[in-house]
C-alpha positions in Angstrom: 83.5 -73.1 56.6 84.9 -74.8 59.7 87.8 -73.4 61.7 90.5 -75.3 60.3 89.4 -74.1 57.0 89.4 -70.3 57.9 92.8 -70.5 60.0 93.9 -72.0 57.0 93.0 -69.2 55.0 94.4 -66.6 57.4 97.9 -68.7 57.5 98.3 -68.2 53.6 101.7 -67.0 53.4 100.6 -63.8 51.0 98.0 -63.4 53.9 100.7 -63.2 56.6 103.2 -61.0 54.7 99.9 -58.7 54.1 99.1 -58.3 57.8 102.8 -58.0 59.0 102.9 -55.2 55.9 99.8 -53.1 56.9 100.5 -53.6 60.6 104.1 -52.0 60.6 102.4 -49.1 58.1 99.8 -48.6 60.4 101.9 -48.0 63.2 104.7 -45.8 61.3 101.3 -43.9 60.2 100.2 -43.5 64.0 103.7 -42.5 64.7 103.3 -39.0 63.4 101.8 -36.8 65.6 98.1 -35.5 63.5 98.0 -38.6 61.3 95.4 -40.5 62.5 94.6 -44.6 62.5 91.2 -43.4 60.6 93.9 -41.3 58.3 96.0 -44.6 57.4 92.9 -46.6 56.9 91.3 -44.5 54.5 94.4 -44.2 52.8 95.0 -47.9 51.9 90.9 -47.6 51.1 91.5 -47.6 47.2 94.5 -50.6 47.8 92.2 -52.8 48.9 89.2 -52.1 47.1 89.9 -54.7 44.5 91.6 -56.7 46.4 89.8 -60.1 47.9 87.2 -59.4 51.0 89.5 -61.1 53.4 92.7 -60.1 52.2 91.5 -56.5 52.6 89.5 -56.6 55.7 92.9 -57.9 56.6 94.6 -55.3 55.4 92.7 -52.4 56.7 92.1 -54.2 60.6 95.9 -55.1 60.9 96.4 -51.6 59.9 93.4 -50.3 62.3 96.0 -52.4 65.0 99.1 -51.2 64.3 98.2 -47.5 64.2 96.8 -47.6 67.8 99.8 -49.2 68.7 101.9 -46.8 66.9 100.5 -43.3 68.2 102.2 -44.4 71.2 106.0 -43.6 70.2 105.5 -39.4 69.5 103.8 -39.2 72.9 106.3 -41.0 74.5 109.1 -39.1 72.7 108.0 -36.1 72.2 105.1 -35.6 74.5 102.8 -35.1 71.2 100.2 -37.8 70.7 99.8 -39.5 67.8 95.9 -39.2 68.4 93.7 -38.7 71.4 93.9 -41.9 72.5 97.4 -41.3 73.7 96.8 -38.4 75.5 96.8 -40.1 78.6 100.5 -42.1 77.8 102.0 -38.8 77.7 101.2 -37.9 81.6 104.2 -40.6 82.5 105.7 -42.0 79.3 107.2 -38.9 78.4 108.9 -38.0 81.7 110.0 -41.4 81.3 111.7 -40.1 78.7 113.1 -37.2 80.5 114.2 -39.5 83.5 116.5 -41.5 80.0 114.0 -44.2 80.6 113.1 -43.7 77.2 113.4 -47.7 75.7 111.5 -48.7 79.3 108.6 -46.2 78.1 108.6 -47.4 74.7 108.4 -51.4 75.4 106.0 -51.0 78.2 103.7 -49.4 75.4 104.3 -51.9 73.3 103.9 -54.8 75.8 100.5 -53.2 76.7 99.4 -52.9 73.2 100.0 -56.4 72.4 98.3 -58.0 75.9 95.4 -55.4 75.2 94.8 -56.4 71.5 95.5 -60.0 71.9 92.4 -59.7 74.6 90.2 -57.2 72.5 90.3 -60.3 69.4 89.3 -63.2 71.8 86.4 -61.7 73.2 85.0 -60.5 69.6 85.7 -64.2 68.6 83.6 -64.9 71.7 80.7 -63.0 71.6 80.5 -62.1 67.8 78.6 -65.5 66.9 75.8 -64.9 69.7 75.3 -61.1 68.9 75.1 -62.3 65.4 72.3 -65.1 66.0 70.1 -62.3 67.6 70.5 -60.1 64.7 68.6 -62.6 63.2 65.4 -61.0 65.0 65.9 -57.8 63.1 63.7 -56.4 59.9 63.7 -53.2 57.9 62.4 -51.9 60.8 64.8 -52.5 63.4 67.6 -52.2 61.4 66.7 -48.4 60.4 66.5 -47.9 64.2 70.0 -49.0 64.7 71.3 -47.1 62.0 69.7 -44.2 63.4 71.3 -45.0 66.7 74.5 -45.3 64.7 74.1 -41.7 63.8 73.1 -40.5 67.2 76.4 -41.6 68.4 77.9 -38.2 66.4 77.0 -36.7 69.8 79.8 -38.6 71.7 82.4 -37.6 68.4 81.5 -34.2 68.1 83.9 -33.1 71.5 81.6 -31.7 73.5 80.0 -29.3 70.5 76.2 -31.4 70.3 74.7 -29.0 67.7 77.8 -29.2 65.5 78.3 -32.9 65.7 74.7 -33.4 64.3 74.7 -31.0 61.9 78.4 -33.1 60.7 76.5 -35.8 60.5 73.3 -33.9 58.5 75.8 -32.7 55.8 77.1 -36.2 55.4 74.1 -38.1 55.2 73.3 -35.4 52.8 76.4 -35.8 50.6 75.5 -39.7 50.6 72.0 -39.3 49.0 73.5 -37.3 45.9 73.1 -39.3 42.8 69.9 -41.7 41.8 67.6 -42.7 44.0 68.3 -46.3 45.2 64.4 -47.3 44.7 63.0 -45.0 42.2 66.4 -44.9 40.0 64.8 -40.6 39.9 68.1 -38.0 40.4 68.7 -36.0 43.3 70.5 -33.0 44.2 72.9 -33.4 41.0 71.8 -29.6 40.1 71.8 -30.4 36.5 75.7 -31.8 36.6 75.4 -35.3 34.8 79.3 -36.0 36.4 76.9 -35.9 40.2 74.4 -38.7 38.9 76.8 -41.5 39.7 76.8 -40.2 43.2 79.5 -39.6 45.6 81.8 -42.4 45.6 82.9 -43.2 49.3 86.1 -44.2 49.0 87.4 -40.3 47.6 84.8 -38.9 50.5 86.8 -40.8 52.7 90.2 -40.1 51.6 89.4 -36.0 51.0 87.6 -35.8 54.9 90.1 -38.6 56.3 93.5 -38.2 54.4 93.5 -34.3 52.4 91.7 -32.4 55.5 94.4 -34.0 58.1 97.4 -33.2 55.9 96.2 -29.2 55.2 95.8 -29.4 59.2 99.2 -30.9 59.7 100.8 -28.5 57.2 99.8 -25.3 59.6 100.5 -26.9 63.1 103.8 -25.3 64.2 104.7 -27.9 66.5 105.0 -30.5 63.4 108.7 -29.9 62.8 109.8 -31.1 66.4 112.3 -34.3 66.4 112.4 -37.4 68.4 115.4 -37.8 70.8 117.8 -41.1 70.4 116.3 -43.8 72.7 119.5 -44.9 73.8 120.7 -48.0 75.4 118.9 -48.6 78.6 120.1 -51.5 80.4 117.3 -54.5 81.1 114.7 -52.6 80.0 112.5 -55.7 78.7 113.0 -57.1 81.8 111.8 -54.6 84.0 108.9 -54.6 81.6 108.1 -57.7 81.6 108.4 -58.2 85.5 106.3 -55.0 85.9 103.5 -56.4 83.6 103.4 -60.0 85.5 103.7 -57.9 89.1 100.8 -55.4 88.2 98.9 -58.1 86.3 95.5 -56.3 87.9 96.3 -53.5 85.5 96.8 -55.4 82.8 93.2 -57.3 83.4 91.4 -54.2 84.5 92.1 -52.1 81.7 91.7 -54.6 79.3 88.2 -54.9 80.6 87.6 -51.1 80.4 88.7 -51.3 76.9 87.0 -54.0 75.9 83.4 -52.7 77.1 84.2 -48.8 75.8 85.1 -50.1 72.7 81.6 -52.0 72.3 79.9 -48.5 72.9 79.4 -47.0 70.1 80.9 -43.6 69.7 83.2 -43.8 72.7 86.2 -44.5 71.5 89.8 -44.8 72.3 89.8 -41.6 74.2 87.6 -42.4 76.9 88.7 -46.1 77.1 92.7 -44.8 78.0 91.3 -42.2 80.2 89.0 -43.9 81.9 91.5 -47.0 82.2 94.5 -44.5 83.5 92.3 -42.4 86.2 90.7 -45.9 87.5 94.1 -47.8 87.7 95.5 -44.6 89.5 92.4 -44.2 91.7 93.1 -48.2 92.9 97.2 -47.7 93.2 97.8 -47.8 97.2 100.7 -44.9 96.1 99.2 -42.9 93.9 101.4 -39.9 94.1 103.8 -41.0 91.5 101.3 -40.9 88.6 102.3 -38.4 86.3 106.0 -38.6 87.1 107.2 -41.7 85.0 105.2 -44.5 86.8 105.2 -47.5 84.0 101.2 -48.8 85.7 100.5 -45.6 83.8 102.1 -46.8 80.5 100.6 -50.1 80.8 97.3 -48.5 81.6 96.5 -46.3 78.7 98.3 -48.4 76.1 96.2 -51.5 77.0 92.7 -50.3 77.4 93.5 -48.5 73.5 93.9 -51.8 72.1 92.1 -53.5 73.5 89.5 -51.1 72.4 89.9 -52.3 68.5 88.5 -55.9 69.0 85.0 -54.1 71.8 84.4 -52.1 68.5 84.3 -54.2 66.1 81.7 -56.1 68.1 78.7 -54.2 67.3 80.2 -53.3 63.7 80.3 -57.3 62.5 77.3 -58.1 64.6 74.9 -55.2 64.2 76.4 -53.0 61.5 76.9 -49.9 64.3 80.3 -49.3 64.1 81.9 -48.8 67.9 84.2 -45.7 66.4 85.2 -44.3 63.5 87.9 -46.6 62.4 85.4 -49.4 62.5 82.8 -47.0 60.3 85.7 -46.9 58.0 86.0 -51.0 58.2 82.5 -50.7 57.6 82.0 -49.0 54.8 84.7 -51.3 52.9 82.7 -54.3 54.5 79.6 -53.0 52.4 82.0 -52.2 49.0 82.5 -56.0 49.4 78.8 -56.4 48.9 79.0 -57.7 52.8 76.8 -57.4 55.4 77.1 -57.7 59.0 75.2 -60.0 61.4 74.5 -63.0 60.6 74.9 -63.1 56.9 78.6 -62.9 57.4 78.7 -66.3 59.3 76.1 -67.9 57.1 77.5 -67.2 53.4 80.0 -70.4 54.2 82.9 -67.7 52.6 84.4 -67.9 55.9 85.4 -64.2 55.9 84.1 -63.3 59.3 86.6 -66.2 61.4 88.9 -65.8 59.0 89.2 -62.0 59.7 88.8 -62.6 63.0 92.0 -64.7 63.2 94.0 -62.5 61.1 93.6 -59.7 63.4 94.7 -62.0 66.5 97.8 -62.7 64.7 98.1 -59.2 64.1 98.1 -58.3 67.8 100.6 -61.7 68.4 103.0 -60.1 65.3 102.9 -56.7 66.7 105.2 -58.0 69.8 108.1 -59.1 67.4 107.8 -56.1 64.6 107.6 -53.5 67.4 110.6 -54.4 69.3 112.7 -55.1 66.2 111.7 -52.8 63.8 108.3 -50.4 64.4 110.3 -48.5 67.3 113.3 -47.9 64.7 111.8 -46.9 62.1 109.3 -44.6 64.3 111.9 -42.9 65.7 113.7 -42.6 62.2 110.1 -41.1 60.7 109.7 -38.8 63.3 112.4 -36.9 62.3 111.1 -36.6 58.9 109.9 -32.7 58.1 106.3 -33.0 57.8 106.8 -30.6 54.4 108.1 -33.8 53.0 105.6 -35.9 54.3 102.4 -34.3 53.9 103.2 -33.8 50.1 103.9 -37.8 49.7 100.8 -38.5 51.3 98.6 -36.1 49.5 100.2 -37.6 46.0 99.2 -41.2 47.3 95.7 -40.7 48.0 95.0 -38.9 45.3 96.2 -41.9 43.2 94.0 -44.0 45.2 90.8 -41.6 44.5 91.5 -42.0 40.4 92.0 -45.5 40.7 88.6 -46.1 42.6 86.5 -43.9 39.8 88.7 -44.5 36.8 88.5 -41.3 36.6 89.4 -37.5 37.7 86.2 -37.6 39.0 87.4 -39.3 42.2 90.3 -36.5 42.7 87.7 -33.7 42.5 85.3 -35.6 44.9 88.4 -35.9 47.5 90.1 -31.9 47.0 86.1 -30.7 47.6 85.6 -32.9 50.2 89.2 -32.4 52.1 89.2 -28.8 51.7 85.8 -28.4 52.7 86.4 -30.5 55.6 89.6 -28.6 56.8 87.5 -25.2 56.6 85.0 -26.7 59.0 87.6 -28.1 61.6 88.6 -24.5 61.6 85.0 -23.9 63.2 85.6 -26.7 65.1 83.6 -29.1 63.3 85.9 -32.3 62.9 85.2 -34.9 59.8 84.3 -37.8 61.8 80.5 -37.2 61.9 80.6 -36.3 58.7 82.3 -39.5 57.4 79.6 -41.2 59.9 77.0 -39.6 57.8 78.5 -40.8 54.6 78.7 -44.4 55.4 75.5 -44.8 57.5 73.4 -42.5 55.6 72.6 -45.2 52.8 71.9 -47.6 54.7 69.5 -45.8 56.9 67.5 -44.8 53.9 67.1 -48.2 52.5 66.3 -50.0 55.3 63.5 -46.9 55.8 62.5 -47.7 52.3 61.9 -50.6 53.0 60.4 -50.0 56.6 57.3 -48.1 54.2 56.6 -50.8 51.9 55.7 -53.2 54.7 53.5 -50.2 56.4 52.0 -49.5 53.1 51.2 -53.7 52.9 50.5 -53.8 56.3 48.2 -50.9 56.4 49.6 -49.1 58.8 52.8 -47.2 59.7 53.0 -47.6 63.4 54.9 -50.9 62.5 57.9 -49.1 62.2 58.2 -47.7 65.9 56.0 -49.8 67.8 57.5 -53.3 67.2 59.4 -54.0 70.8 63.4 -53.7 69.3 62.1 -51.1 67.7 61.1 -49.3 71.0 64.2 -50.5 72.7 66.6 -48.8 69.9 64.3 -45.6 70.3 64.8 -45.2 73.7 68.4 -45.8 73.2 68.6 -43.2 70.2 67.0 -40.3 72.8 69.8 -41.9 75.8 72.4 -41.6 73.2 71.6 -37.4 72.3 70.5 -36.7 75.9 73.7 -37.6 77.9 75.7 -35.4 76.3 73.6 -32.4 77.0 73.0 -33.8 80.2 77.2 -34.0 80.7 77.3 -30.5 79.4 75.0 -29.0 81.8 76.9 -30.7 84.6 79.8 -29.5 83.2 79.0 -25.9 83.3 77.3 -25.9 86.8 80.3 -27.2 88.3 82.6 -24.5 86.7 80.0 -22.2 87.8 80.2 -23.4 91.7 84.1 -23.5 91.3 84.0 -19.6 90.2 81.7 -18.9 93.0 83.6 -20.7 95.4 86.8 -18.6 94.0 84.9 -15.4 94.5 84.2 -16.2 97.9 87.7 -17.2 98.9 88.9 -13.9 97.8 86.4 -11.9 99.1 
């Protein structure tokens, strides 16, 4: 399909009212400090799944871009963010809002959401056809690597805990491979329940780790009942915003660049990208003193390196199936519900889908400029007042009538209550969902492409074909990188809190 042809499909007027729709629910959703992007996602999962492939990609990327925009508002407001990707906009957005410079605060993040996500598409539309062309160099072989490399990434989303991230990501793949054998059509792990042979359906998994876990979590945080303070009228507020963004354009450039090649990391995240992008842009300030005490740079600097992030992780998710986060796992596994597949495929099945998405999620970012200063930073405001005992309640009742919609049956609703309570007693070991919802998605595909990887050893007559191709040994070495630095970080970690104390110790003695 030629460009013309897939902007044309992106500028469909049911299209356009789609993305402005899932945009301004994503960032309402990433308003509310504890509901996550990978929470509003999951639960518009079931509304998309029979929808159109564009129309839902759509759907779930506009809402992947709005709710990164939209965690923005509570940490501004009420120095709670939305997610850890905001952590860092709290250090001077919300004594912004102390110093009444709440509406300044609140534009600047929305000014450096939009600059950040505008340049996060256009490189993905950049670099997403060449990454795709060498995906055409993969096999079986290959690909199992990289879906093992996928799953290694658990280390980087299991906060610091190596040990429990993989054993998150064990229990999911574990969970996936319930139900008939993909090859053999032989049952697995159904312990004699008939109801288990049709497997777990993703969707529910999703919305019980995703969606039910989040809410039980939400329900016994004490600080959820705290309100937003009225933004007020603050005079010329765009306009110091919009003369701060062209004076400090190196921010705007050099976080966009930190977000961009974070985002393409897979299992980095938003977290590191705003962090990273704050502490560098504060590190290269000539008057650094003022970070932390309502400096707008650091508004501008977190906000834009988060957005930015969105389009640098969908780049190895459309390209090479290795989603950069979870919100792109997510993306992912409604990519494959599609019957999609990334890499090349998605260029060469002349649907079009692939530029088309692309394009949709640049006018995502471009509507995000007019919704957020007219309406997101309202209605925000207006939300965050809600009680969450009202909310939480809502949101369980939706997602649960997404989970029987997906099965047709209550099938789904017991597959997301098992799944979301199960997963809110593990984050209270400190074992979060993501690596489990990683091992869901990735888990199938690792053991069909392994599958596969044995039928051409057995025709080949030898099994060293699945390691010792060169990708293959690449992606290996990349697998150990990926589950070493962490440890490595860790150890590094603890001997530098160990000289501190010893330092201490001798200071007092």
């Amino acid at each position: 399909m030629a460009f013309s042809d897939s902007l044309a499909a992106a500028m469909d007027p049911v299209v356009l009212l789609l993305i402005v729709l899932a945009t301004v629910f994503g960032a309402i959703i990433g308003a509310l400090p504890g509901f996550s992007s990978v929470m509003a996602i999951s639960l518009l999962l079931p509304v998309v799944y029979p929808m159109d492939p564009l129309m839902g990609l759509l759907v779930l990327g506009s809402i992947y871009m709005g709710a990164m925009y939209g965690d923005a508002n509570s940490a501004i407001l009420l120095n709670i963010p939305g997610t850890a990707s905001s952590l860092p906009t709290t250090f001077d957005g919300f004594p912004m809002t102390l110093q009444g410079r709440a509406r300044e605060a609140l534009l600047a993040a929305l000014a450096g959401s939009v600059f950040g996500g505008i340049t996060g598409v256009l490189v993905l539309m950049l670099t997403f056809g060449a990454l795709a062309e060498f995906s055409l160099r993969f096999g079986p072989q290959e690909y199992f690597w990289l879906t093992i490399l996928g799953l290694t990434t658990i280390a980087a989303l299991s906060e610091g805990n190596l040990i429990k991230g993989l054993a998150g990501g064990g229990l999911g793949v574990a969970i996936s491979l319930i139900g008939l054998d993909s090859y053999w059509g032989t049952p697995r792990f159904t312990f004699g329940q008939s109801s288990l042979i049709a497997g777990v359906h993703l969707i529910p998994a999703l919305l019980g780790l995703f969606c039910v876990a989040q809410v039980l979590s939400s329900l016994a945080d004490p600080d959820g009942e705290r309100r937003a303070p009225e933004i007020g009228r603050q005079q010329d507020a765009l306009r110091i915003v919009l003369r701060s963004m062209v004076r400090r354009w190196d921010v705007m450039i050099r976080s966009s660049a930190i977000g961009v090649l974070i985002g393409m990391l897979p299992g980095a995240g938003g977290p590191i990208a705003s962090t990273i992008s704050y502490n560098e842009t504060r590190r290269w300030d000539r008057d650094s003193s003022g970070y932390g005490k309502g400096r707008i740079e650091g508004v501008f600097a977190s906000e834009v390196a988060n957005n930015a992030m969105v389009g640098g992780s969908l780049i190895p998710m459309m390209a090479l199936g290795i989603p950069g986060n979870v919100n792109a796992a997510v993306i992912l596994g409604a990519l494959l519900s599609f019957g999609m597949r990334p890499g090349m495929n998605l260029i060469s099945d002349g649907s079009g889908v692939a530029m088309s998405f692309m394009i949709g999620l640049l006018i995502s970012s471009i509507l995000l400029a007019p919704l957020g200063y007219f309406l997101i930073i309202r209605v925000s405001t207006l939300v965050l007042k809600i009680p969450r005992t009202y909310l939480a309640p809502s949101i369980l009742v939706f997602a649960s009538v997404g989970a029987f919609s997906v099965t047709n049956s209550m099938y789904g609703v017991a597959i997301m209550m098992a799944l979301g309570i199960g997963g809110y007693a593990l984050r209270l070991i400190k074992m979060e969902a993501a690596p489990i919802g990683l091992g869901l998605i990735l888990g199938p595909i690792a053991e069909r492409e392994f599958t596969s990887s044995l039928l051409i050893a057995q025709a080949q007559g030898s099994y060293w074909g699945i390691a010792m191709r060169p990708i293959s040994l690449v992606l290996i070495f990349l697998c150990l990188l990926s589950i070493a630095t962490p440890m490595l970080l860790m150890l590094r970690k603890r001997k530098t809190a160990r000289r501190i104390d010893e330092d201490k110790t001798a200071g007092s003695s």
